[in-house]
C-alpha positions as CSV (number, residue, x, y, z in Angstrom):
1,X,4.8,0.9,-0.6
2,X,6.7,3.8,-0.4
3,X,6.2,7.2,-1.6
4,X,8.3,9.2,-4.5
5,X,11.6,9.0,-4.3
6,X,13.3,12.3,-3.0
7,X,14.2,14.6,-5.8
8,X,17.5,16.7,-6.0
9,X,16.4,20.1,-5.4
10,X,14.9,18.3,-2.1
11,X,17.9,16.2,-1.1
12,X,20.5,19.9,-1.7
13,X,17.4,21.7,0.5
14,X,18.1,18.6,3.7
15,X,21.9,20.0,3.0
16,X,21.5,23.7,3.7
17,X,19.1,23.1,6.6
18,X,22.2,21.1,7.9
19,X,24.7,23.3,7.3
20,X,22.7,26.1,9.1
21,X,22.1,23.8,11.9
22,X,23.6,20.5,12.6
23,X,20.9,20.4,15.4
24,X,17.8,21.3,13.7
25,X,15.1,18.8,14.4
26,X,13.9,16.0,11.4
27,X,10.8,17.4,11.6
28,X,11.8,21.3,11.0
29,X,13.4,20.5,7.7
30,X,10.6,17.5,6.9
31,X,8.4,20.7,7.0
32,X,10.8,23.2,4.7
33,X,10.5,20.1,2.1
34,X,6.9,18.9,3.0
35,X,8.3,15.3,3.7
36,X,7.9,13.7,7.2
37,X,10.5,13.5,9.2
38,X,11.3,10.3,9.3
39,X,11.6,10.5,5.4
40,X,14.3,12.8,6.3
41,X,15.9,11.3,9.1
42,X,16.6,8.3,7.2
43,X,17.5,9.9,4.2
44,X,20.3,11.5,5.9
45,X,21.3,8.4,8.6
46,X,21.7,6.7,5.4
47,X,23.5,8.9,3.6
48,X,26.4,10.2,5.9
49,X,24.7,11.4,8.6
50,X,24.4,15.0,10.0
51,X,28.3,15.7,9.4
52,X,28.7,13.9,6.2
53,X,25.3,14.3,4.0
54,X,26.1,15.1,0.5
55,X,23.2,15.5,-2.0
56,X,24.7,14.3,-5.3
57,X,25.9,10.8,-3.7
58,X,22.6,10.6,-2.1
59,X,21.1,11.0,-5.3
60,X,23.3,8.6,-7.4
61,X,22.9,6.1,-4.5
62,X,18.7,6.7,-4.5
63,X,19.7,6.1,-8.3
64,X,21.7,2.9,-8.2
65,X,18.9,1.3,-6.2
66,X,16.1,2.8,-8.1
67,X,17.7,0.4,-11.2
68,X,18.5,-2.8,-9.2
69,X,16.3,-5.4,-10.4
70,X,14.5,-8.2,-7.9
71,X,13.4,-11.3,-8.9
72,X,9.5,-11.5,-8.6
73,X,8.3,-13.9,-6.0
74,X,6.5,-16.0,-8.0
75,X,10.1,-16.8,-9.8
76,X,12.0,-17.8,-6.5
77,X,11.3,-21.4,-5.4
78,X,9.2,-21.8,-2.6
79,X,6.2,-22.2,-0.6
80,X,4.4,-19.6,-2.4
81,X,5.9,-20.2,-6.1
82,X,4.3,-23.3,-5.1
83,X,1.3,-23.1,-3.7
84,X,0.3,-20.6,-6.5
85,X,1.3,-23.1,-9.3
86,X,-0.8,-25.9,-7.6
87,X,-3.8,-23.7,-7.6
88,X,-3.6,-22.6,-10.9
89,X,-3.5,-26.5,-12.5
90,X,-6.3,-27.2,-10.1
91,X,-8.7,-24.2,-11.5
92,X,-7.7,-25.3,-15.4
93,X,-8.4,-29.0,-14.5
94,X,-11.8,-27.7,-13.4
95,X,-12.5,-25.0,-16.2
């Protein structure tokens, strides 16, 4: 499971370290934020890039898929959905 979510203030920090330096390695601005690199790295691959980050639409993106809603896996037909139902009429027919 993943950690929090990046805030703002964070996400507008990853922007200045890039503007300072283009180059500067993940893991020097993981450490400015206290996130690990690779929190960063994707963060920004996802978002633009090194040339192209943008905080705000990084952070209405992180938004938008903070609300989208998944079915639960016990909902979608299969071989768990399934298996799970079976199991639960076997321990009533037992109770």
């Amino acid at each position: 499971m993943p950690g929090t979510p990046l805030s703002l203030p964070e996400r507008e920090e990853i922007a200045v370290a890039l503007i300072e330096d283009r180059t500067v390695p993940w893991i020097a601005i993981g450490r400015r934020i206290g996130r690990h690199a690779t929190t960063v790295m994707r963060e920004v691959l996802a978002n633009g890039g090194r040339a192209r980050y943008r905080p705000a639409l990084a952070e209405r993106r992180a938004d938008k898929e903070r609300c989208r809603l998944r079915p639960r896996r016990l909902e979608l037909p299969g071989e768990l959905r399934d298996r799970v139902r079976h199991r639960r009429a076997e321990a009533r027919r037992v109770s």
